[in-house]
C-alpha angles and dihedrals in degrees: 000000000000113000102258093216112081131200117241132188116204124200109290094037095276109150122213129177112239127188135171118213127184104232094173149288123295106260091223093043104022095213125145122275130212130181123212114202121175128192138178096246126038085234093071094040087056094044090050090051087045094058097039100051080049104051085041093053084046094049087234099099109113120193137227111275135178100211103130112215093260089056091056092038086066088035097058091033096054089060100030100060095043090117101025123101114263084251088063096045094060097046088052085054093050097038082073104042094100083051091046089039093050100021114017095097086048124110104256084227101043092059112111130193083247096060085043088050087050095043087053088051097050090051097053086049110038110342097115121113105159147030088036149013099336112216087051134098130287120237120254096246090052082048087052098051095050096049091050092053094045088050091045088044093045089041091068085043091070096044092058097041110254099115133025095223147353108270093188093057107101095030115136142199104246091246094221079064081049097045086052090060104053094049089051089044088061084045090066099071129179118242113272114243087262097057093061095054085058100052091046092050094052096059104032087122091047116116090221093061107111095048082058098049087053082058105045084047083065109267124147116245091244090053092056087043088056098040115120137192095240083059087060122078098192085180095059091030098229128116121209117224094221102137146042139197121205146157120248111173096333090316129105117227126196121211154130125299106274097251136019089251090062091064108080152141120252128188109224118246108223096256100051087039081062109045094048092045088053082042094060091043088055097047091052072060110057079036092066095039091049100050116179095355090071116106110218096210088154087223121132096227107059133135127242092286094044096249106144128253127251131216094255100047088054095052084048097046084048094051091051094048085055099051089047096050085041099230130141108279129231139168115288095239080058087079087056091060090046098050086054090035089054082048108054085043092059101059097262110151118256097229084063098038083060097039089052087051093044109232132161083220147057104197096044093057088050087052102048123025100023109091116173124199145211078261088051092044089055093075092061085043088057085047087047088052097056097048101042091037 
């Protein structure tokens, strides 16, 4: 058998070691693939064959490809959000900006953990671009997501060949970055019990009242965007959680709760009954004033005209109304947390707790929406009391 690896002058006398291997055929032509290496000794040309006859008798040789990251990164997301709603779609796409921004040009082989471990850095430094100061860091949590899309992605990169490995495997969050967080994280507390009080006291005359109640009694904000009226009995005093608003890219899109649980049936405590009985009155109101120019969207939270609220006009109208009533301000899902948290510090059952927020899971709406406080804690200190007294 001829020796594969053939001896080439170039122009100027210089002599390289050049051999052709076959490595395949394409998977969409099936034609036949060869690959051409050339090195300055025929040592290394014999090592390289070797290593490549031996990686493609194993099935583990990948060959050289010109696909760049962001190539990859449509190619992946295209197949990996088929069955996925078009909101989680998009997260999945902006979950992997930072990687496209620092990354996407880049060669998908050429890519290296220490460049994985760099890109995390810079995003924890000045990755962001949107939703805050841009120029700034990312949060941990927006870090986390990222690094889990480009692994899974890279993940399906290995198993068709067009990597060796997943750079971005072992990659991990600096704890100190971590540690940060989750100091940040029991900075963002929920609103006492008296502060609520406050604050509902403070825009009881509001016209927007009764969209804030929906929200203090633990709805999420795109729950109380998608509330309408033919989901209220005001006769039988429940509302039925059926449809949501939210923004997805600029536009608004309607649809069902996200899981069964969220859908859900709630009896109507008397405050919240009343408000959204004045508000509906009130809305028959601004309907009559306004003639022909009112939109029926059938929907609770509407303007003066009837045209329907989005997400981020609530969490405006709610700042504001923080800000009015002077209270500390947090961010409008955190009365949600306090609503739970008031629950489940009240001796209401768990199970129900957990029915009335509509979660899949028990456990999940303990950790993380319920936060108890020293006031909380003072009711093990009475039991305590009794039994060490």
């Amino acid at each position: 058998m001829s020796d594969p690896i053939k001896k080439i002058e170039l122009a100027g006398g210089k002599v390289r070691y050049r051999f052709v291997v076959d490595v395949g055929r394409d998977p969409k032509t099936g034609k036949r693939r060869q690959l051409t290496k050339t090195y300055d000794t025929k040592k290394e040309a014999r090592n390289e064959l070797a290593r490549i006859r031996h990686q493609f008798a194993e099935g583990t040789f990948v060959a050289p490809a010109k696909v760049t990251v962001s190539g990859w990164l449509d190619t992946w997301l295209k197949s990996a959000t088929i069955d996925v709603e078009k909101a989680t779609a998009s997260n999945y796409a902006d979950a992997l900006r930072p990687v496209r921004e620092r990354l996407g040009t880049w060669k998908l082989q050429d890519v290296s953990e220490e460049d994985v471990d760099d890109l995390v850095q810079w995003m924890l430094t000045s990755g962001r671009r949107r939703g805050g100061k841009p120029g700034s860091g990312l949060s941990v949590r927006s870090v986390q997501l990222t690094l889990g899309r480009l692994r899974t992605a890279l993940n399906v990169a290995v198993r068709r060949k067009l990597v060796v490995r997943n750079v971005a495997q072992y990659t991990q969050i600096p704890r100190e970055a971590r540690k940060k967080a989750v100091a940040a994280a029991a900075e963002r507390t929920p609103w006492t019990t008296e502060e609520v009080k406050s604050f509902v006291g403070a825009v009881r005359e509001h016209r927007l009242f009764a969209p804030v109640l929906l929200s203090l009694i633990g709805m999420r904000p795109a729950e109380v965007c998608g509330l309408r009226w033919s989901d209220i009995d005001l006769e039988a005093k429940t509302l039925t959680v059926a449809l949501t608003r939210t923004l997805v890219d600029g536009e608004v899109e309607e649809k069902g709760p996200k899981s069964e649980k969220s859908k859900r049936k709630l009896p109507l405590p008397k405050p919240v009954h009343a408000a959204l009985t004045t508000f509906k009155e009130r809305q028959g109101e601004e309907r009559r004033a306004a003639g022909e120019a009112y939109i029926r969207s059938g929907y609770v939270l509407v303007d003066e005209l009837g045209r329907p609220w989005k997400t981020d006009q609530l969490r405006r109208a709610i700042y504001k109304l923080m800000a009015l009533a002077e209270v500390r301000k947090v961010r409008p899902y955190d009365a949600r947390h306090a609503c739970l948290t008031y629950l489940a510090t009240s001796g209401v059952a768990d199970v129900i707790v957990s029915a009335w927020a509509g979660h899949a899971d028990l456990s999940f709406t303990k950790r993380v929406y319920v936060h108890p406080d020293a006031e909380h804690l003072r009711a093990a200190a009475d039991q305590l009391d009794l039994l060490l007294g």
